[in-house]
C-alpha positions in Angstrom: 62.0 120.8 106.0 59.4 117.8 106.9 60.2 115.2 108.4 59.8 112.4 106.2 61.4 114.4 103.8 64.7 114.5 106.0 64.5 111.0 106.8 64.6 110.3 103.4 67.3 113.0 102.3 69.1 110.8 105.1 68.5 107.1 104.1 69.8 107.8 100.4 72.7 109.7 101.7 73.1 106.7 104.0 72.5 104.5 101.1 74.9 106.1 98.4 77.9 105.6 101.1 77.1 102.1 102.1 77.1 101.3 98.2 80.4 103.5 97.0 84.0 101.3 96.8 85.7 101.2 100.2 88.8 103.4 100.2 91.8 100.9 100.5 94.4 103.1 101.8 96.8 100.9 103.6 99.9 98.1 102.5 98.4 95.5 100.1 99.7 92.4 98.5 99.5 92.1 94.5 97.2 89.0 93.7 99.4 86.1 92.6 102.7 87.8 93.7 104.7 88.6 96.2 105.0 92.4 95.7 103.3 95.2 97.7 102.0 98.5 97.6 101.1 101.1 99.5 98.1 102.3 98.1 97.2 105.8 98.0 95.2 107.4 99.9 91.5 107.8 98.5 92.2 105.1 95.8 89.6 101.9 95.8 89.9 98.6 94.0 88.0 98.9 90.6 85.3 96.6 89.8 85.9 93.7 87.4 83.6 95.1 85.7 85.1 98.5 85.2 88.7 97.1 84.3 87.0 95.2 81.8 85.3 97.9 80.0 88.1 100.7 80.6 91.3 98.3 79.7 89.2 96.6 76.5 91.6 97.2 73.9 94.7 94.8 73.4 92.1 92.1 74.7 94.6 91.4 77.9 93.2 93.9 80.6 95.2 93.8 84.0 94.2 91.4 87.0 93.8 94.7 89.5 93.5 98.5 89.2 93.4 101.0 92.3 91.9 103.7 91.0 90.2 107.4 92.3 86.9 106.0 92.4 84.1 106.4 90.1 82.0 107.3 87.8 85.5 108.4 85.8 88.4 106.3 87.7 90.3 108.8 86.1 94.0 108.2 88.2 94.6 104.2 88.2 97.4 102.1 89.5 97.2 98.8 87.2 98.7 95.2 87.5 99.4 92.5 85.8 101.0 89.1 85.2 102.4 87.9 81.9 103.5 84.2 81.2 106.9 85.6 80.0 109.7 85.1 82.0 112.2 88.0 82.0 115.8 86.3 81.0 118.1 86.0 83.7 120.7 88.6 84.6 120.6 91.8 83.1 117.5 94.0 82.1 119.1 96.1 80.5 118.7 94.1 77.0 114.6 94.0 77.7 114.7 98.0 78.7 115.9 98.7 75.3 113.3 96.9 73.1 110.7 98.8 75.8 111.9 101.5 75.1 111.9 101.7 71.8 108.6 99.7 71.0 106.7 103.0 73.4 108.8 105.8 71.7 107.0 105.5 68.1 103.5 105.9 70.5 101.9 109.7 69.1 103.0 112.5 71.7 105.9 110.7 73.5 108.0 112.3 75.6 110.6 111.0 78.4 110.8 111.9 81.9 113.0 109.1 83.1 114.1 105.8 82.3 116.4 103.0 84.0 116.9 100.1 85.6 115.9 100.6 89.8 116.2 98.5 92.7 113.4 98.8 95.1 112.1 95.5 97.8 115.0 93.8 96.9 114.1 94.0 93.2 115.4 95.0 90.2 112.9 97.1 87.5 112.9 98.7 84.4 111.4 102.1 85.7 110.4 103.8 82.3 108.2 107.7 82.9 107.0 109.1 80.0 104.6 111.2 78.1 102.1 109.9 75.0 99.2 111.9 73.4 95.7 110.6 75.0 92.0 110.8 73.4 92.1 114.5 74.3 95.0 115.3 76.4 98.6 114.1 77.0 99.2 111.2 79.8 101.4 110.5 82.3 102.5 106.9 82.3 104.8 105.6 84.4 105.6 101.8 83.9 107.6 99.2 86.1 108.3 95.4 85.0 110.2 93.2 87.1 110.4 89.4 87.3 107.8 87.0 89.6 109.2 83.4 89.0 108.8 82.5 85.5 106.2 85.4 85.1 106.3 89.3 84.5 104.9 91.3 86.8 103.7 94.7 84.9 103.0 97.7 87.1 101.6 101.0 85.7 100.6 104.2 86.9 98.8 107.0 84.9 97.1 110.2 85.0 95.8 113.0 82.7 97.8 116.7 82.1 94.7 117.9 84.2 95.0 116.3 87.0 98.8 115.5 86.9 99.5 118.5 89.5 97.2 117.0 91.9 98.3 113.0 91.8 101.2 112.6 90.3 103.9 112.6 92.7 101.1 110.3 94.5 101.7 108.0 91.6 105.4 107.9 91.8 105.6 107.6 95.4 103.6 104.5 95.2 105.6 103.5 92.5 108.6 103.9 94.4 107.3 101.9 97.0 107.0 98.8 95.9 108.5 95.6 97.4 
């Protein structure tokens, strides 16, 4: 092969990686909360502009996604703040009117649901099954309270590539605080 040609083959290589989303493996902090997560490994912060487009219907999309990177961001770890305040004491009340608002969703199935404590919180924990475009998804979906705010946490991933990411999900899930 030439040389210029190599040197060129090179620079774009060189190029493409100084351009692609950082990998953000490591502890972070949830904007505007106190609650953190160890993000998994592989898994970059989505552009504004991608959370925008992907999370476009119910006009509310969430502040941050983690996400395997593009040009899918196919596997994503989502949050966001509501100006709903949880009521005080038990969740229990607000676990049951989750739960039955996402059961009537097309293709629902449970896998788990409760109330959990993990970082010195309590959360609905609710895992669960719907019918997507083409293929079921994996959803599982934490809510806790952040002062006089919600703090809404979800994880989710295709049937295809649910072997490969989602006990990754959960664990990150699990380890929030």
């Amino acid at each position: 092969m030439p040389t210029a040609v190599l040197s060129r083959s090179v620079f774009s290589a060189l190029l493409l990686v100084s351009f692609a989303p950082a990998a953000q493996a490591g502890r972070v902090t949830i904007p505007a909360t106190s609650v953190t997560l160890e993000v998994p490994a592989g898994f970059v912060a989505m552009p504004k502009s991608v959370i925008d487009s992907k999370y476009s219907r119910g006009g509310n999309p969430p502040s941050t996604v983690y996400s395997t990177p593009g040009p899918h961001w196919d596997v994503n770890i989502a949050f966001a703040i509501r100006n709903t305040a949880l009521p005080a004491g038990n969740l229990a009340p607000v676990q049951a009117g989750l739960e039955r608002s996402i059961q009537a969703t097309p293709g629902f199935r449970w896998v788990k649901h409760g109330i959990v404590k993990s970082g010195k919180r309590e959360w609905i924990d609710l895992q669960f099954w719907v019918n997507g475009a083409d293929q079921p998804i994996y959803n599982h979906l934490r809510l806790t309270r952040e002062g006089q705010k919600t703090l809404i946490v979800t994880a989710n991933v295709t049937k295809a590539q649910f072997a490969k990411y989602g006990r990754t999900l959960d664990n990150a899930m699990n380890g929030l605080k």
